[in-house]
N, C-alpha and C positions, 0 to 999 in steps of 0.2 A: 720595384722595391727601392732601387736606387734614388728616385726620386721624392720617394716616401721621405727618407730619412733625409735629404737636402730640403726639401718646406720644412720640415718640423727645426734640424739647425740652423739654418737661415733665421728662424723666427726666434730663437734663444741668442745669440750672438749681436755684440756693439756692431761686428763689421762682416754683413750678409757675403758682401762681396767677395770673401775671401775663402767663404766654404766651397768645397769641391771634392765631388763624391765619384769615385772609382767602381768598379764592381768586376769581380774575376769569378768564370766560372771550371766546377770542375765536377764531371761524374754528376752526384747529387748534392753535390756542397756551393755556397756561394757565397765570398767574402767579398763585403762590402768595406772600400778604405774610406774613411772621413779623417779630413783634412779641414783644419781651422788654424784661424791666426793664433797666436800664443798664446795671447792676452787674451783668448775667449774659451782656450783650453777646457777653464774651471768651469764652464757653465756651462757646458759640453757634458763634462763628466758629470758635477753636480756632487753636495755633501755627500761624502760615505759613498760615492760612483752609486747614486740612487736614478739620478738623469740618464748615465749612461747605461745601467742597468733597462731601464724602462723603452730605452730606446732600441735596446737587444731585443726586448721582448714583444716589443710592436716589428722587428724586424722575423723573429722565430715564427709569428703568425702569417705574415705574409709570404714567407716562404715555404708555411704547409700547407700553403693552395696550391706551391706547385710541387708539392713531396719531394722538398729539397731545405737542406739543414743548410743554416746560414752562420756569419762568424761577422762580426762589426770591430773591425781595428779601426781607432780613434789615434791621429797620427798628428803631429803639432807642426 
């Protein structure tokens, strides 16, 4: 999963190199931390948090192949 979400920001962001993705597990829950430069914050999140919404949502699928609820914090 974790890896999921690092290609797809890596490929929105001026500077790839700077994304870096955490993952904590716990029970049946799993938060995934994304971490971006500042300046690429906005394009992370996306107008109206529609980027970061969709990125939730490719993440909540992949986490009900392993019947586990997931949580994406976008951290600057």
């Amino acid at each position: 999963m974790e890896d999921l979400i690092a290609v797809i920001a890596r490929s929105l962001v001026d500077e790839p190199g700077a994304v870096k993705v955490s993952r904590s597990d716990e029970e049946n829950n799993v938060t995934i931390e994304l971490t971006v430069a500042a300046e690429d914050l906005g394009k992370v999140i996306g107008k109206q948090g529609r980027t970061a919404r969709a990125l939730r949502s490719i993440l909540a699928a992949a986490a009900a192949k392993e019947d586990k609820r997931s949580r994406l914090e976008i951290v600057e």
